[in-house]
N, C-alpha and C positions, 0 to 999 in steps of 0.2 A: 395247413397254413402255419403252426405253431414250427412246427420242421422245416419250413423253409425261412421262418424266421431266425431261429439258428445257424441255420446255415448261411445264410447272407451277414448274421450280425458277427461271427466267429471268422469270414472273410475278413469284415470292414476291422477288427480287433487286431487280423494278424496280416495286414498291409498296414497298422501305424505301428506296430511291434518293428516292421521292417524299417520305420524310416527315424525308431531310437536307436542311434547308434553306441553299443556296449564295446568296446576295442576287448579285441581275441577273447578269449575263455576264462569265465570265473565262476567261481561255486562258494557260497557263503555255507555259514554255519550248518544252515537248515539240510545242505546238500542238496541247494537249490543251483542248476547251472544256469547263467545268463552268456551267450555265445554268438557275436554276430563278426561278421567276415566276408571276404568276398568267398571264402570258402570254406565250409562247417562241417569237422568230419567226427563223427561222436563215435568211435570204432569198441566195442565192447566196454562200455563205460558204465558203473551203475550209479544211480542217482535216485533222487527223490523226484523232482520234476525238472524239467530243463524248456528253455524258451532259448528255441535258435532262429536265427534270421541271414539269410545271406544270400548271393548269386545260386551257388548251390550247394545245400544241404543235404549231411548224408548222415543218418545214424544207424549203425549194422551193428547188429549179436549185443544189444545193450538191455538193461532193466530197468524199470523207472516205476518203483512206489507210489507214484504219485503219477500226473497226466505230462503230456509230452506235447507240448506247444512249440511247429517250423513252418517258417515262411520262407518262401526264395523264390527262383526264376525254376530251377529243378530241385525239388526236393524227392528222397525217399526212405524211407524206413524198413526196414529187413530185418525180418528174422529178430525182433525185439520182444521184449516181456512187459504191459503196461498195466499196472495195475488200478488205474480210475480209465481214463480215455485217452485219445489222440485225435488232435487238431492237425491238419496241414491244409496247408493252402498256396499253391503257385500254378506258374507257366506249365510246370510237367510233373503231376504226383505220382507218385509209386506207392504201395504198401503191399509188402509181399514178405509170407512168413511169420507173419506175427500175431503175438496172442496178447487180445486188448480184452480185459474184461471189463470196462465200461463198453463206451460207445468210439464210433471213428464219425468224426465230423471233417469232410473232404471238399475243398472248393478250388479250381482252374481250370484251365484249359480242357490239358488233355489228365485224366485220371485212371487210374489202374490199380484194381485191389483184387489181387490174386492170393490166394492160398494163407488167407487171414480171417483168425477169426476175432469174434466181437458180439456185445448185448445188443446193440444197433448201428447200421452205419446207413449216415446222411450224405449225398454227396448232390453237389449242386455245378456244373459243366457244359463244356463243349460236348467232348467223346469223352465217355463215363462205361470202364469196364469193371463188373464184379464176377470174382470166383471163386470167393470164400465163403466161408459160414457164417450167422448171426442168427438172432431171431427175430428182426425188422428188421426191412431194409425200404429206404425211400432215395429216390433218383429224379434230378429233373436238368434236360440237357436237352442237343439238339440231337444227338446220336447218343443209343443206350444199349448195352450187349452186357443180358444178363444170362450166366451160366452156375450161379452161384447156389447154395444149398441152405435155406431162411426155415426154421423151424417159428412163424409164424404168416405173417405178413406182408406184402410186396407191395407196391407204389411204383409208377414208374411214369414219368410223363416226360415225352420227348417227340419232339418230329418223324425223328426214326427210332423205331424200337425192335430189338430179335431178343429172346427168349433160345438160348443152343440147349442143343443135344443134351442132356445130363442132368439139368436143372431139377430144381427141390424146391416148390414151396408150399408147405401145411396147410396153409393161411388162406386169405384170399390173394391173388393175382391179380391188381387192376393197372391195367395200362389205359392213360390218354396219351392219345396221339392223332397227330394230323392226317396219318394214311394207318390203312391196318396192318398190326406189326406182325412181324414172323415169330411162330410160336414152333418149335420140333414138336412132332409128333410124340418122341419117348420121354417126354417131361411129367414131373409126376405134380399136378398140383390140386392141392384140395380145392378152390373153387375160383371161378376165372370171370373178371367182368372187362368188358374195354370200353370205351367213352370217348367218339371221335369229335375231335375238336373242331368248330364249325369256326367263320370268320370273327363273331363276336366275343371269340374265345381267345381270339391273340392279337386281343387289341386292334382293332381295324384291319390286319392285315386277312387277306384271303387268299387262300391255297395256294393261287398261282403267284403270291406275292404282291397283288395291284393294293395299292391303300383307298380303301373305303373313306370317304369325307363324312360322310352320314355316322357311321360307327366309331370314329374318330370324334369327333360331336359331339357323340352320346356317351363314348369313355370317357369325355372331360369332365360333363354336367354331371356324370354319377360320382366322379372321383372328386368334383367342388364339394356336391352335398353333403357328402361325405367325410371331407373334413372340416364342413362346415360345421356340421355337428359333434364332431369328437372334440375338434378346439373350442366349439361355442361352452361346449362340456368343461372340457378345461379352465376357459376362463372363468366360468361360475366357480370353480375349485378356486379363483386363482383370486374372486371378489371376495370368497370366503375368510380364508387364509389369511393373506395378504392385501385390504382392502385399505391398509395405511399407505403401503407402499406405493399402491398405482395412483393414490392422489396426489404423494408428493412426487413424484417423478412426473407425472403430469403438469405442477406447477413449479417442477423444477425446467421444464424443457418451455413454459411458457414465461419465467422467468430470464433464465437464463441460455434462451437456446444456442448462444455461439459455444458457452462451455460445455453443454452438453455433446453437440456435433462434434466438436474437437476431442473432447474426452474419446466417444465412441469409433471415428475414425484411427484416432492413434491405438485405442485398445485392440480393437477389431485386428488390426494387424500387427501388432506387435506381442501380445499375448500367446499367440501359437510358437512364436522366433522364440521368445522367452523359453515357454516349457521344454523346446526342442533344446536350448541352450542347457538348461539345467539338466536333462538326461545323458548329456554328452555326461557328465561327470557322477560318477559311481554313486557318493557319496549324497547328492543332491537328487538321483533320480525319481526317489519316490517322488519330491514335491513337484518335479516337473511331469510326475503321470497324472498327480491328483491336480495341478493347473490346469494342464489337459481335460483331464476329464470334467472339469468344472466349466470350463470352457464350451466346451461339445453341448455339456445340459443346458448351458445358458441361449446358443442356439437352436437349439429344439424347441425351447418356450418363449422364444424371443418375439413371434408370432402374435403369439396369444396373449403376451403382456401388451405387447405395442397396441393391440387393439380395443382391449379393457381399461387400458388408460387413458389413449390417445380419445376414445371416445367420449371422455369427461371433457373434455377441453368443447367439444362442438356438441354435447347433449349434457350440457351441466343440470338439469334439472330434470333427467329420467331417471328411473330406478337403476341402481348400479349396476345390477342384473342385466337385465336387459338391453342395457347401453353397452355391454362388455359383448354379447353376443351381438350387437347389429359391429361392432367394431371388427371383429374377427369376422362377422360375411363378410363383411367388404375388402378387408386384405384380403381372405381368401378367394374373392372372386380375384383381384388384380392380380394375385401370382399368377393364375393360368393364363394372364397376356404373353405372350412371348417376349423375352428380354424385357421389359418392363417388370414384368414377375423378379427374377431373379433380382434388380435393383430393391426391390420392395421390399424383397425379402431379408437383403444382408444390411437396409437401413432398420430395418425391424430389430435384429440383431442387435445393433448397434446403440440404439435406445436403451436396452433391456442392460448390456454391458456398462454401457457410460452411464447410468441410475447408480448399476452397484460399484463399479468403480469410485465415483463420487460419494456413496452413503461410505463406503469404508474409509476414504482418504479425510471424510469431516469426521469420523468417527475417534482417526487415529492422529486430529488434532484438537480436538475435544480432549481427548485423552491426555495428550501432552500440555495440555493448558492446564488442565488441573493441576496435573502435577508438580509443572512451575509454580502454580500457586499456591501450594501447598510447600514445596521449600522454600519459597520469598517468606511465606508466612513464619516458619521457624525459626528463620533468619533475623526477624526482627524482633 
């Protein structure tokens, strides 16, 4: 699970890599390159680490000290030297010829890692081919064609799975899959398990593709409870912590609730424009990653504030504990309404936003008041 979290969170990292746009190629002090274009061609280049983004990305016969983070529509990497890891992730990956001594973290479409080697390499896909060395290797796709040589352990979970001629794994070999996969006879692996995938295993769907209502049903209520209890978790972290905060924002949104909705409306969208604004330009980009990225947390937890707050407002006289966890059942029961959910969800947000939005803006007139008063006072 830990490995497919990587790999899902190193896609979602290098699709918003793609949508800061750095005009042509630069390289600071560090021998850091930042490189986006509609066309990225990095041709025997050495560097320390380099972040490329573009329609499509090519980096051939180069060295990078450091890791080597591309995004595009086709990327691919050839015959390169990395000395931590390599990230790619598009439409059409390549890696072929290259020596990674970390890990290869691979996420698209279609993938192809041939005649590369690596400490581990993740790939998460459509069609997902490997043919190089590592000593892990974990794959999860719909089509998987492993011919590669792992002096440890293999993973492989796909719809369709082959195992060619030639293959090497020390380790153990465990394929899930929905039919049983084709294994060659002259493969040599230290120990083989396979684990076929039944209808409750791919989310309601069953073999022949008909959706199950019933296991549909039951994916929901386990995946409610579920985070019914990690955010109820949360919000106990969050009455700990922060249990000044959800009161005033509680009696700020019952005080004041037009300036709240407004606050949170305008910030909710305009704060993303912003940081994208500030990256356009070199000079400003960090603060438009670290806006960003402040951004993104503030949605994540926006959930579990709105409901350890909001629940003071209709259970003023429960323990704060506990009124914080029945607040977050009940969001989390309404997200899994359909469309209803998503509304719920992004006013949630927008609470959590327009609280701090407002706690800073009285803060940095607070601040400004003083200090008027504090010249008037000199002054006289």
């Amino acid at each position: 699970m830990s490995k497919k979290i990587i790999a899902l969170f190193m896609t979602a990292f290098l699709l918003i890599c793609m949508c800061v746009p750095v005009l042509a190629a630069e390289t600071d002090s560090a021998g850091t390159v930042f490189a986006a274009d509609e066309t990225v061609s990095l041709d025997s280049v050495p560097f320390f680490t380099s972040f490329a983004c573009g329609q499509s990305v090519n980096i051939t016969d180069s060295k990078a000290q450091g890791s080597i983070m591309a995004a595009g529509r086709d990327v691919s990497v050839d015959s390169t030297v990395v000395n931590e890891s390599l990230y790619i992730a598009g439409e059409k990956v390549t890696s072929t010829g290259n020596e990674v001594s970390g890990n290869i973290y691979a996420a698209g479409n279609s993938i192809d890692i041939e005649e590369s080697s690596a400490n581990g390499v993740y790939a998460a896909g459509n069609e997902i081919t490997f043919g190089g060395t590592s000593k892990g290797f974990w794959a999860a796709g719909t089509k998987i064609t492993f011919s590669g040589k792992v002096d440890g352990d293999v993973v492989l979970e796909g719809e369709s799975v082959e195992v060619e001629s030639g293959a090497v794994v020390t380790g153990e070999l465990r394929i899930v899959s929905a039919k049983e996969p084709e294994v060659a006879e002259d493969t040599s692996i230290g120990s083989y398990t396979y684990e076929e995938v039944d209808e409750e295993k791919v989310s309601g769907l069953s073999l022949t593709g008909k959706v199950s209502i019933g296991s549909i049903i039951w994916s929901k209520v386990k995946s409610c409870v579920y985070w019914v209890i990690a955010m109820g978790v949360f919000g106990v972290i969050l009455c700990w912590l922060f249990n000044s905060h959800l009161a005033k924002a509680a009696e700020l949104i019952r005080e004041k609730p037009g300036l709240m909705i407004g606050t949170g409306i305008i910030s909710w969208c305009a704060i993303p424009v912003l940081a994208i604004f500030l990256c356009c330009s070199y000079v400003l980009a960090p603060v438009g990653g670290m806006l960003l990225l402040a951004y993104v947390l503030l949605n994540c937890a926006g959930l579990a504030f709105a409901g350890a707050s909001l629940a003071r407002l209709f259970l003023p006289n429960m323990n704060i504990y506990l009124s914080a966890i029945i607040g977050i059942a009940v969001l989390e029961v309404l997200i899994m309404i359909p469309f209803i959910g998503i509304f719920i969800g992004i006013v949630a947000d927008m609470y959590l936003i327009a609280y701090v939005v407002q706690t800073i803006w009285t803060r940095v007139k607070s601040e400004k008041a003083a200090r008027v008063a504090v010249v008037e006072e000199e002054q006289q």
